[in-house]
Backbone as JSON, one array per atom type, in Angstrom:
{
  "sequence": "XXXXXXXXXXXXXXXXXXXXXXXXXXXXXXXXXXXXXXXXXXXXXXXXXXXXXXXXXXXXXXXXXX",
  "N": [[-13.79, -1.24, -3.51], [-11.58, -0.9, -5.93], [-8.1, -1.41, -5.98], [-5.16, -0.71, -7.44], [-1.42, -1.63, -6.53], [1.41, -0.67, -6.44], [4.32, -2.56, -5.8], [7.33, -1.43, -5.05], [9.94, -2.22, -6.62], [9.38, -4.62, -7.16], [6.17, -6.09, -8.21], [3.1, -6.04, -9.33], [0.29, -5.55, -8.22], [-3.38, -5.81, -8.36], [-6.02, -4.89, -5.68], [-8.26, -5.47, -4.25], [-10.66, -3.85, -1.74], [-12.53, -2.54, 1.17], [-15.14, 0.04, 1.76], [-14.13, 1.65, 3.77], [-11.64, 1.3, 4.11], [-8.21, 1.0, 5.66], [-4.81, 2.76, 4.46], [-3.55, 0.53, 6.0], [-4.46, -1.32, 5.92], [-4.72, -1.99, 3.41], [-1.81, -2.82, 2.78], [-1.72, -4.59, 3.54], [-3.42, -7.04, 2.61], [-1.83, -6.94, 0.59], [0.26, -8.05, 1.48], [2.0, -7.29, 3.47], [3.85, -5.77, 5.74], [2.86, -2.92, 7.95], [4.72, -1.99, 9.42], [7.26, -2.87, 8.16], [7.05, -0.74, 5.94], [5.91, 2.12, 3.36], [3.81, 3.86, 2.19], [2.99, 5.28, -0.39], [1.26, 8.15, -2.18], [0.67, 9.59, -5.6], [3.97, 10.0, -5.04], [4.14, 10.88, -2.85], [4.31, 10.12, 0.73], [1.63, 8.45, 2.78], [-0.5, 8.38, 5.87], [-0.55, 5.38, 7.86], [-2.81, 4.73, 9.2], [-4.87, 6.29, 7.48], [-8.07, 6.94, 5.35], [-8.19, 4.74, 2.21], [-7.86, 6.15, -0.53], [-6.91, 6.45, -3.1], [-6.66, 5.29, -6.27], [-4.66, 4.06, -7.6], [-1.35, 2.91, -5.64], [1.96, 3.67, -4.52], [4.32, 0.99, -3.2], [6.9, 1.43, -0.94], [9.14, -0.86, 0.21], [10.84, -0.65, 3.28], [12.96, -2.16, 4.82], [14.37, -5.34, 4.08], [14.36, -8.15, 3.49], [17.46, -10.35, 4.3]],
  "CA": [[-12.93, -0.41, -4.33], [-10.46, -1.76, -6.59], [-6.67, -0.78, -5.77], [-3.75, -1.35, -7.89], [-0.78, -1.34, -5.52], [3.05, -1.15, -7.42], [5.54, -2.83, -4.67], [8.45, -0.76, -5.86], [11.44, -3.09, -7.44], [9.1, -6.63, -7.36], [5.5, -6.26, -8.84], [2.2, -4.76, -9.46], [-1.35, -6.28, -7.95], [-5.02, -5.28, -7.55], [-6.06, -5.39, -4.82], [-9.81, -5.5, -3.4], [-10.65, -3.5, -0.45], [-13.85, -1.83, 1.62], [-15.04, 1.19, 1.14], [-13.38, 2.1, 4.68], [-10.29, 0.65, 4.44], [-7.32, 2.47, 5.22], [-3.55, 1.74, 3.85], [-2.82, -0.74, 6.82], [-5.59, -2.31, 5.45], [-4.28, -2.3, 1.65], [-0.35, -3.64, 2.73], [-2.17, -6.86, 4.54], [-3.95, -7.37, 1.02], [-0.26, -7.62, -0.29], [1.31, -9.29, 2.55], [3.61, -6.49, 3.7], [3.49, -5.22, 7.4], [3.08, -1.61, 7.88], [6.37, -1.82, 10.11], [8.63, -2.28, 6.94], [7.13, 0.1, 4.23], [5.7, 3.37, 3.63], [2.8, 4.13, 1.29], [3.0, 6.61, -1.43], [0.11, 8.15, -3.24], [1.82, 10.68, -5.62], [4.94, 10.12, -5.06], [3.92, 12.12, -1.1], [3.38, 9.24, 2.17], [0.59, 8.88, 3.64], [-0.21, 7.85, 7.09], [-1.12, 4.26, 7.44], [-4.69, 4.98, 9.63], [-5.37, 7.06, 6.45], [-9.05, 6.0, 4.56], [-7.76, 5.06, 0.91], [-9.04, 7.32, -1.51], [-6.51, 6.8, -4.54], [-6.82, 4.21, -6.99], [-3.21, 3.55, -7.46], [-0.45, 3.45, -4.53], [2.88, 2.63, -4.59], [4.09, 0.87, -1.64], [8.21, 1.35, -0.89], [10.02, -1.18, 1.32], [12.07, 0.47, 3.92], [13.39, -3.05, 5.26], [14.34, -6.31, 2.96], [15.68, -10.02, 4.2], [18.72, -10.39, 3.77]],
  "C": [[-11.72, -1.22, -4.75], [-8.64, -1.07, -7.01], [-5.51, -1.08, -6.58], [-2.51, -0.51, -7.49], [0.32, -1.9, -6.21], [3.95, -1.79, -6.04], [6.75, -2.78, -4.86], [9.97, -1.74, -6.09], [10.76, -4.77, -7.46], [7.87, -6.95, -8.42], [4.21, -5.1, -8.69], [0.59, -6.01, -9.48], [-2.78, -5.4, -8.39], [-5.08, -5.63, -6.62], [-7.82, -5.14, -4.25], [-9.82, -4.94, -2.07], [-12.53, -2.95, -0.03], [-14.12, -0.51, 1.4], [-14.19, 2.2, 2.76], [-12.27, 1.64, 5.25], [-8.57, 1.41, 4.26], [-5.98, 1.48, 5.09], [-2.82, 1.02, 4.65], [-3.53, -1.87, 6.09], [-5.15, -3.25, 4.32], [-2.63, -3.0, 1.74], [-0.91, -4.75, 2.74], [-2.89, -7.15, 2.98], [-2.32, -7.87, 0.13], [0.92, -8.27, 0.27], [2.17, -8.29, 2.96], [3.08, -5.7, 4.87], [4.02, -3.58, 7.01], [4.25, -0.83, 8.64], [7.51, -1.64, 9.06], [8.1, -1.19, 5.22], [6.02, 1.18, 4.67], [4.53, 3.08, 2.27], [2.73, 5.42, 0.51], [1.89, 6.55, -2.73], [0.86, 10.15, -3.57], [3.22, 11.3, -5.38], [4.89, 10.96, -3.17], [3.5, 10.54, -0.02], [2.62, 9.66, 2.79], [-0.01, 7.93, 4.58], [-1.6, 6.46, 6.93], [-2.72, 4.14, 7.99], [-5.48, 5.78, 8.71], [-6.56, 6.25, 6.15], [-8.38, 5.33, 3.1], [-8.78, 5.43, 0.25], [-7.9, 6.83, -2.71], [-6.98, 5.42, -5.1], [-5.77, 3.53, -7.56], [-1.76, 3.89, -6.37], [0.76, 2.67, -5.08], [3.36, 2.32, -3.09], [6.28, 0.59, -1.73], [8.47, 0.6, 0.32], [10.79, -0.66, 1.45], [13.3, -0.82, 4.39], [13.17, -4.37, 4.33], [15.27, -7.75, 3.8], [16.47, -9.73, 4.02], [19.58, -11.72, 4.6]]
}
């Protein structure tokens, strides 16, 4: 299944996944640990052991270098 995942204020991927891959799955596809960000499908989070079912997520960092 083919994901396109916004990473809210930097960019916007595809991303390739399984068909049982849930959105811990889909951060590590974009490099981003499920410790600093949250997953939003619909603007609503949803929990990272989730399956993915949408076809577009956005993904909000909660934590940034600095």
């Amino acid at each position: 299944m083919r994901v396109t995942v916004e990473v809210v204020g930097e960019d916007e991927r595809d991303v390739e996944v399984e068909p049982e891959a849930t959105y811990a799955d889909l951060l590590s596809g974009v490099e981003v640990s499920p410790h600093e960000a949250t997953v939003l499908v619909d603007g609503q989070p949803v929990p990272e052991d989730g399956n993915v079912e949408a076809e577009h997520v956005q993904v909000l960092r909660l934590v940034k270098g600095g």
